[in-house]
Every structure is written in structure tokens, then in C-alpha cells.
C-alpha positions, 0 to 999 in steps of 0.5 A: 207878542214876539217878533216871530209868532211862530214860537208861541203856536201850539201846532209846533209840539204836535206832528205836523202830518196832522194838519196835513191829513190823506184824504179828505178824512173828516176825523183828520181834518177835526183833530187839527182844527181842535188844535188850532181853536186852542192856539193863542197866535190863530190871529196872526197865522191867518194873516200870513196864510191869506198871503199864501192861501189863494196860491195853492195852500192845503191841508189846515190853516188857522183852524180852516181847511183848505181842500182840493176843491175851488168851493171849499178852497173859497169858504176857507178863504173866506173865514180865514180872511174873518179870523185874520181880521178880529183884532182878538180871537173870540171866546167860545161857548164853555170857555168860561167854564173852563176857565173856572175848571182850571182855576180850581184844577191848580187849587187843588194841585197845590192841595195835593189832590190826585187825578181820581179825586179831582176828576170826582169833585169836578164830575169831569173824566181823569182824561179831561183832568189830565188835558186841562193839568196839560193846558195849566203847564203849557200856558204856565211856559208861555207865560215864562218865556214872555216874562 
């Protein structure tokens, strides 16, 4: 990992109203925890939020919200303090999956197959082929920069 672990969050190439939403707006809030449970430095932004967490944090933090109400306030805390302490972040259900999915996506990339075709093979949407080509090509930069 880099001295700044900044670099490598995936929140730095989304708006970052997101993780800010007006409200108390579930929709909102979901979108930016989806983003967060894809990031490879979850670990390390719940560390440093945990020093700033009980000093008035909102809005989306390491994949927990920090709303306006002291409850929520201290469940966030809670499974903040959870994540900041997992030496790694676990695997979720269907990751394996995926991992297979996008191991044959990038084979079938250097076949020259299409959008439409994978997505047929794979019986997956062409908007889900589209995410994972996204995905393929952000972990490939990720992987250039630490090389």
C-alpha cells in the first residue's frame, strides 16, 4: 500500500456529493455504500475516520453512514471500528463468482468477442458486462501504479 492510501480509493473517481446525500435518502445512501464495499483501502478509511467519527462525521464513511441521530451515529461507529480492525477486508457472497466471471470476460476480450456476446454466453445483462470491462480496466491501472 502507498504512503497515501488516498490514491487508491475508488470514491476519488466518483462526485463526491454522492457520499454526501440530502436527507436521510436510502437510494442515496446505498449507491455510495456499493461503492465503498468495492474499494481496496476500506480498511485503511475506517482507520482514519474513527479518529474523526465521534466528532461530528456525516454522510458516508468506509461503507457506513453517519446520519443526524446519536443511534445511528453509534452503530456507525461500531461497524466502523469492526472494519478498521480486520487486518483484511473480507470476501463477500458472490465474489468468488465473480471472479471467475471476469476471468472469462478478459478471455474472451482477447478473443474479440462483443458486448452482446459475452453477455449471452455468460447469461449476465450487457450492463453488467460493461461494469465488470470497468472493473477489469480499473484493477488493471491499479495494478500499473504499484508496479
Amino acid at each position: 500500500m502507498t504512503a497515501d492510501w488516498r490514491v487508491s480509493a475508488v470514491c476519488r473517481t466518483v462526485d463526491p456529493e454522492l457520499f454526501f446525500p440530502p436527507g436521510e435518502s436510502s437510494t442515496a445512501i446505498q449507491k455510495a455504500q456499493a461503492i465503498c464495499r468495492t474499494c481496496p483501502v476500506i480498511v485503511e478509511c475506517a482507520r482514519e475516520v474513527l479518529d474523526m467519527a465521534r466528532s461530528g462525521v456525516h454522510g458516508v464513511w468506509a461503507g457506513q453512514y453517519f446520519g443526524t441521530t446519536t443511534q445511528g451515529r453509534d452503530t456507525a461507529h461500531e461497524r466502523l471500528a469492526a472494519v478498521a480492525d480486520s487486518s483484511t477486508t473480507p470476501r463477500r457472497k458472490g465474489d468468488a463468482e465473480r471472479d471467475l466471471r471476469l476471468a472469462q470476460i478478459e478471455r474472451m476480450i482477447s478473443w474479440g468477442w462483443t458486448t452482446p456476446e459475452m453477455a449471452e454466453e455468460l447469461k449476465v445483462s450487457k450492463r453488467q458486462i460493461e461494469r465488470d470491462r470497468a472493473l477489469i480496466r480499473w484493477r488493471a491501472g491499479r495494478e500499473s501504479v504499484a508496479s
